[in-house]
N, C-alpha and C positions, 0 to 999 in steps of 0.2 A: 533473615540473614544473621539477625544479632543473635538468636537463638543457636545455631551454628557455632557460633563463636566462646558463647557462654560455658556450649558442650564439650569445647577445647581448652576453655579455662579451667573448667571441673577437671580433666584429664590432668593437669597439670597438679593438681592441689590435691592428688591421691596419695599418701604417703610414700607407696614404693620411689615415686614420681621424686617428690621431695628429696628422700632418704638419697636418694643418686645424685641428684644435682649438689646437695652438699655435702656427701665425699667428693664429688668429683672437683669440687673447691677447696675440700683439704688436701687431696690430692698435688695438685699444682696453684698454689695460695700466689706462683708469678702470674698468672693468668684470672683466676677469680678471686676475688682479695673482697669479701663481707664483713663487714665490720656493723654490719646489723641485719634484723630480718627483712628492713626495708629495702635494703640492697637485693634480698635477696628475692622480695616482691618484685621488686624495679625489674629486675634483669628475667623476671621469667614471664612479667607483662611484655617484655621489650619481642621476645619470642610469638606471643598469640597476638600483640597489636597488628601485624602486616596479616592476617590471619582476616579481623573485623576490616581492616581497611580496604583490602583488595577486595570482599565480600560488596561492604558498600558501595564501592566503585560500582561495583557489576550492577547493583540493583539501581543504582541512580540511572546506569549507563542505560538498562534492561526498557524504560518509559519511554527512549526515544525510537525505537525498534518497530516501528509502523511510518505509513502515512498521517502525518498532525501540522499544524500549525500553531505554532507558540503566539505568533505578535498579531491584534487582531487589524494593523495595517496592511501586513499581507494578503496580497488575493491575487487569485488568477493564476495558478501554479500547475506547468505542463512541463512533463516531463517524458520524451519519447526521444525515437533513435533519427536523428538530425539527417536528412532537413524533411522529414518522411512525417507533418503531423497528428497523424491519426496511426502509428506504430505506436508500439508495446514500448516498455521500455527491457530489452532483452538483446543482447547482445554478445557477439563469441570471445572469447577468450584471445587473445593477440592479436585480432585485427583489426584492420582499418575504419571502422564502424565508431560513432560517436555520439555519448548522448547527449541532449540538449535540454536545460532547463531554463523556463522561465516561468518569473515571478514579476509581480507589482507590489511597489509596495508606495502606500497613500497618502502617507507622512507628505509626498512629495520629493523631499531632501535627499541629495547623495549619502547613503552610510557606508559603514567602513563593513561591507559582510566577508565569511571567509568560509571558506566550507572544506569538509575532511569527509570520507569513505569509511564506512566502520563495516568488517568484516562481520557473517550474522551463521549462525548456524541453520541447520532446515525450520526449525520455529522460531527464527528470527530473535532469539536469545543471542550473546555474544557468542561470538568463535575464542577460542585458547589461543590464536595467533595473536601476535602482534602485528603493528603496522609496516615493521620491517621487515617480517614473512609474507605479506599479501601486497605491499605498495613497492612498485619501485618511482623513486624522485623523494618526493617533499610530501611530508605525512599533510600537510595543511595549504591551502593558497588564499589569496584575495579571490573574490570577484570583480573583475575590473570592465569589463563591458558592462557599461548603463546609456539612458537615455532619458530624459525626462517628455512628458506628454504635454503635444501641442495642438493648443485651440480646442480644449477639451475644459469643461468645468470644474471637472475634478482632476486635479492636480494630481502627477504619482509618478514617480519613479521605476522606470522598466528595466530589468535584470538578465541581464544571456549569461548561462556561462555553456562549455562543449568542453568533456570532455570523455571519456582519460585523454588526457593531451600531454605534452612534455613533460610538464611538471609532475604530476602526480598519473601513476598506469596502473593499473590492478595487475597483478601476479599470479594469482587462485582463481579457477573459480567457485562459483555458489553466491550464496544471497550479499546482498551491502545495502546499505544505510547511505544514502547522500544525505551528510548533516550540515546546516548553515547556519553559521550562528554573526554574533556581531561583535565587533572591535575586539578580534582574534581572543576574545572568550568564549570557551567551548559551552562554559555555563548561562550565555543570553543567546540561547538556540529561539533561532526565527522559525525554520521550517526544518523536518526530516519528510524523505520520499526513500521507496524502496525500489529496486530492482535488481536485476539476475545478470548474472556473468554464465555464460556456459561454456561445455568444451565436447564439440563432438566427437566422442571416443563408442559413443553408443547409438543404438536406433532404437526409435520407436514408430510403429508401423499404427497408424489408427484407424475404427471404422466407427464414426457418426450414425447413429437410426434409429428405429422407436424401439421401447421399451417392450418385450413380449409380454410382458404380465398389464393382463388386456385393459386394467382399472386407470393404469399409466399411458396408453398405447398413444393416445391420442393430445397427449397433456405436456410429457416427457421427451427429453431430446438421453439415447444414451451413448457414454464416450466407452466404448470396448477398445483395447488395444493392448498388445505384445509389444515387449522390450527383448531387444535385444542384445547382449552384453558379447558377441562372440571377439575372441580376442583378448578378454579384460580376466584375468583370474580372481573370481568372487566366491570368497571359501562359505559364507553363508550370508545367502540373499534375502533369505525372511528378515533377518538384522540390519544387513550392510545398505539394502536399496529401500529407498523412500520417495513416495511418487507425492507430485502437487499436480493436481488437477483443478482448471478454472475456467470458468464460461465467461466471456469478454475482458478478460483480465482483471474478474475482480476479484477482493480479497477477501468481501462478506460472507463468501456463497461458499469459497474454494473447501476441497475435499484433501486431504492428508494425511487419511488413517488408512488408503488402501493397502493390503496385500493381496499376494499373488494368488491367486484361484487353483494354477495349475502353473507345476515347474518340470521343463525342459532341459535338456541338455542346451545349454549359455542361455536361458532362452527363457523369461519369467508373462505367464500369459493371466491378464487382468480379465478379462469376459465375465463379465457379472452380470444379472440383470438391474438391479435400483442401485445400490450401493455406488456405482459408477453414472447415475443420472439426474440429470438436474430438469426442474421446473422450465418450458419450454420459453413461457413469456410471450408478449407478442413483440412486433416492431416499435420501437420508443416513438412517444412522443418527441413533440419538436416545436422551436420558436425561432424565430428569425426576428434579430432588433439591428441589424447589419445597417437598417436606416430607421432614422427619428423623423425623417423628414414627410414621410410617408407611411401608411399601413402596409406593413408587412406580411407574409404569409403567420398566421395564428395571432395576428395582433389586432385589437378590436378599436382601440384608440392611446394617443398620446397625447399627453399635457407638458408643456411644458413651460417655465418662464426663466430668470436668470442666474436661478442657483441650480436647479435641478430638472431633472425629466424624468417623467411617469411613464411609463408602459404597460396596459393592460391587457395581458392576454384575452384570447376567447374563451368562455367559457368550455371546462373539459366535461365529460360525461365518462360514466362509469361505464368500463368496455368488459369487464367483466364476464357476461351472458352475451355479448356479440360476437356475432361472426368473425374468423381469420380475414385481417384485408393487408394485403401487401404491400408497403411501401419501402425500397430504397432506402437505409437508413443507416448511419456510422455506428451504432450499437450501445449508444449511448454517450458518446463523448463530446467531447464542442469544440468548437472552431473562434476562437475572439478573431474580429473584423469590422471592418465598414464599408461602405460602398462608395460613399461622397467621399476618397480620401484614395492617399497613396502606401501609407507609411502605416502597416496594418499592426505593427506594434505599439504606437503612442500616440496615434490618430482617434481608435475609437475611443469614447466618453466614459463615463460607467453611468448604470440608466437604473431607476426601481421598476422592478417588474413584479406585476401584483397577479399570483396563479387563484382561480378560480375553479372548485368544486360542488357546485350544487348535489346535495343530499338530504334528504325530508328530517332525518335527525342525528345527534351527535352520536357515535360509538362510545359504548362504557367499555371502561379501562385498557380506553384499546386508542392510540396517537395514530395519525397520516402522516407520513413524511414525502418530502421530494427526493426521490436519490437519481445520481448518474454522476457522469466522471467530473464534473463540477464539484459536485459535494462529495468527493472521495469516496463516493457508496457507501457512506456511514451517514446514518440519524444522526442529523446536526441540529441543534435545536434553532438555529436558523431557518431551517428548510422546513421546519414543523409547520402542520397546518392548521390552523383556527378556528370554532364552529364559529358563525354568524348564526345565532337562533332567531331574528327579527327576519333575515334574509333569507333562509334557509339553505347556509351552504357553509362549506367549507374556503376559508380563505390563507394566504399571507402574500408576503410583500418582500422580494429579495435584494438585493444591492448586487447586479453584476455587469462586468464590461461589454459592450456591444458585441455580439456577435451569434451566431447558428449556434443553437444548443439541443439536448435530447435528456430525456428525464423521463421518470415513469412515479406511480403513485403505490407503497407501500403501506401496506400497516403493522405495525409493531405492537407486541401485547405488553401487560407488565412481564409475561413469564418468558415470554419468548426470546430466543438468541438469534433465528435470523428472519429479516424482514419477510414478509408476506403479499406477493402481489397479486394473489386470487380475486379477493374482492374487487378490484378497482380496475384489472389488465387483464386478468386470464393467461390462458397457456392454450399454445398450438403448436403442435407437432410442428408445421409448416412454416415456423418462422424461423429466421437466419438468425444464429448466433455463432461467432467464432470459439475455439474452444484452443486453452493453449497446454499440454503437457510438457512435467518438468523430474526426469529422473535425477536422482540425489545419491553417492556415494560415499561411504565413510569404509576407509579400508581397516582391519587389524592396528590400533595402533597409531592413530592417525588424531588430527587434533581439527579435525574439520570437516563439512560438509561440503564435497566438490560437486554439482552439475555436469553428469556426463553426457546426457541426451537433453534435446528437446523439440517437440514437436506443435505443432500451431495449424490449425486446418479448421473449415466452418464446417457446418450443420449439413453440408453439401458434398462433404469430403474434399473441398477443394484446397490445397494447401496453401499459407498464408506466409 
């Protein structure tokens, strides 16, 4: 960015550059009045400093433009369309629909959180609006529903907020930033989460099913599908439309560089064969700690005394080279709960849960991770797993709240940019994942990326 700016400095300090600005000061000596060349530095830094300022702004702003976690007291952060917890977070444009976030935070203590909406473009870089073109109310609010945790050892503070609600409504749509930060400083940011505002002005028609090129056939799920724009006048669709394509709504995996295969009258048709297919996966893994009191389904024992509780899963095996086996399952996302209780947001405990991988040796230059909606589908070096060479397996040891979760085991290389669940999970045509598309338009002229379509349907074509 500052390189940018340097470029605009140089522009400035070209003589023609010069030569103008100081007749233009002998010119009208009531207006510019130099009585040195320091004045006449002052006043032409004064011109390129908003230049480096706004620049900077953007790139500080540009870090918080994902799913993160700034404070590592936070945990436990769901964010879906209320009171529905196993939705997307995706939502229309003007109506009655609301999202709902929560958070923990460990500290225990009431803080002062505040949270704001930041408008994002299709790569989640800022939008050119401000918050007085895309918010109508109040750019900023408190968080004011809390609750603190009872009869639990670990002590923590529970967070609701819902909205768009009166205060602050989105206006546009396209992507946003829910930013939360603390003591109405935007710069001690606790947490950012992402999600989609849409406006159905368009359709998209999808068909789910294997892959023809016969090496994928059995491996691959593909998402083929036609948009349709009739009604919308799109003077050119190779530029103006841009698709996000995603398998359970996550962000590792998603796809964003398609275009159009074949164009229609209003009418732009994706049918590709790989380019639009994703790795099939099997059904996640799963744990239930809903209770300490008892062995739960995958839990092999629990210890526990007055400070803490241990939960050790069952050991997993590499599914790899096994058979498709079906089970029922949310897609990876988790449910925090308890059974022994009423009050499913500050009743359950938080419990260490120790995952087990037996393997005969450790992988070179090559990590395990746990991913699923818990770990934000990103390699968290928390979730990394550990060889035990004495033991012979793969280990670690998590901190999370009671409740149904679903996970699977990746490997990551040094080279690689997206995870890998060949080795450890496999892929089956046959297994269920949802898949959500998301058309993007920017018209001639326009300072933003709007959502005009979108569509959400499983592996089943069943729509969602």
């Amino acid at each position: 960015m500052i390189v940018e700016a340097t470029s605009d400095l140089n522009l400035f300090w070209q003589p023609s550059v010069i030569e103008f600005i100081f007749n233009s000061a002998k010119y009208n000596m009531s207006e510019f009045y130099f009585s040195s060349y320091n004045k006449l530095l002052k006043w032409m830094l004064f011109l390129v400093l908003p230049v480096v300022s706004l620049d900077a702004e953007a790139q500080e702003a540009s870090e918080f433009y994902a799913d993160k976690i700034y404070l590592p007291s936070i945990k436990t952060i769901q964010l879906y369309v209320d009171p529905l917890i196993l939705t997307d977070p995706a939502i229309p444009l003007g109506g009655a629909s609301q999202l709902h976030l929560e958070f923990d935070d460990l500290d225990g203590d009431k803080k002062n959180y505040y949270y704001t909406l930041i408008h994002c473009n299709f790569d989640w870089t800022p939008s050119d609006l401000s918050p007085f073109d895309y918010l109508s109310g109040f750019k900023e609010q408190d968080i004011t529903d809390f609750s603190f945790s009872f009869n639990t050892k670990q002590s923590y503070a529970h967070y609701d907020l819902l909205f768009p609600n009166e205060n602050i409504r989105p206006t546009k749509s396209g992507n946003y930033i829910l930013k939360v930060y603390l003591d109405n400083d935007p710069e001690k940011v606790a947490l950012t989460r992402r999600f989609i505002i849409f406006d159905s002005k368009a359709q998209l028609i999808s068909d789910i099913h294997k892959p023809t090129n016969v090496k994928y056939t059995d491996t691959y799920q593909e998402a083929d599908f036609v948009f349709n724009y009739r009604g919308i006048s799109i003077s050119n669709p190779i530029n103006d439309v841009k698709i996000l394509l995603m398998q359970n709504f996550r962000w590792d995996n998603a796809i964003t560089s398609l275009q159009p295969l074949f164009m229609k009258t209003e009418e732009l048709d994706y049918t590709y064969d790989l380019e639009n297919a994703f790795p099939a996966g099997k059904e996640f893994r799963y744990f239930d700690t809903r209770s300490v009191r008892y062995r739960t389904e995958r839990v092999s024992d629990i210890k526990a005394d007055g400070t803490k509780t241990e939960v050790f899963l069952t050991p997993d095996i590499s599914r790899g080279n096994q058979p498709y086996l079906f089970h029922k399952d949310i897609n990876g996302k988790f449910i925090p709960g308890i059974i022994e209780g009423f009050n499913q947001k500050v009743e359950p405990d938080y419990v260490w849960v120790t995952f087990t991988l037996p393997f005969d040796y450790p992988l070179r230059s090559t990590n395990i991770y746990i991913i699923g909606q818990f770990t934000d589908w990103q390699m968290k070096e928390e979730f990394l797993m550990h060889y035990d060479a004495d033991a012979g397996k793969y280990e670690t040891r998590v901190y999370l709240k009671q409740g149904y979760y679903e996970y699977q085991y990746v490997t990551f290389d040094e080279k690689g940019e997206i995870a890998d669940n060949e080795l450890f999970e496999g892929n089956s045509y046959e297994t269920e994942n949802t898949y959500q598309i998301f058309a993007y338009y920017r018209s001639f002229g326009s300072r933003y990326d709007e959502v005009i379509a979108y569509k959400a349907t499983d592996s089943f074509n069943n729509n969602r």
